[in-house]
Steps between C-alpha positions, in 0.01 A plus 500: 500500500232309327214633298271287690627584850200608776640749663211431782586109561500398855901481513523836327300643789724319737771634357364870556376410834167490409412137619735401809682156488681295707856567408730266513833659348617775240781635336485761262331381218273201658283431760410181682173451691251226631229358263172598647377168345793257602499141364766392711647571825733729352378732180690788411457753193775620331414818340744755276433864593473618168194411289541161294231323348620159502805292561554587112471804524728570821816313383467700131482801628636518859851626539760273643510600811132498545491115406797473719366591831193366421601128498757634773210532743344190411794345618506747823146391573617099456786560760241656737201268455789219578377318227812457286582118656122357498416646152232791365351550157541821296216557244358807241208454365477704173241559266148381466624115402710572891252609631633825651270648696681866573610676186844586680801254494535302806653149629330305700756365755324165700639276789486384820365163436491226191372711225394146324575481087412854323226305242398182351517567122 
């Protein structure tokens, strides 16, 4: 776990049932839900049970398995969402320069519709 963790984020308090959610899928280390916020027709968040800060910070310290059936349920949720032929877009936004919003690794997983080009650089 990192240093920098909040304990009190908005997914830890999902986690401990604090703050309900829309659940989507879990396994035993991950859970899926519904983004309250969507910005397509299809937003799911991808969140490890344990406490990581940051993509970073999950796949140095996370155990195999953890990272495992995390990805594992992305891919569960894709299969679901029937979004595997069409196309979706998988994103983790890290750090201030990412602009991550909730100090607890998630992915962003996006589809149902033309997600358009990521960014103009």
């Amino acid at each position: 776990m990192n240093k920098s963790y909040d304990k009190n984020n908005i997914f830890a308090k999902i986690l401990r049932s604090e703050i309900p959610c829309q659940k989507v899928l879990e396994n035993d280390h991950a859970l899926a839900f519904s983004d309250i916020n969507p910005q397509s027709p299809i937003h799911i968040l991808i969140i490890p049970k344990k406490a990581y800060l940051n993509f970073h910070d999950f796949t140095q310290n996370a155990s195999i398995k953890e990272i495992e059936l995390l990805w594992k349920l992305v891919s569960e949720v894709i299969k679901l969402k029937k979004i595997s032929k069409k196309g979706f877009r998988i994103i983790s936004n890290s750090g201030d320069d990412g602009n991550q919003d909730v100090p607890h690794f998630h992915v962003h997983l996006l589809g149902g519709k033309n997600l358009g080009r990521m960014m103009n650089l």
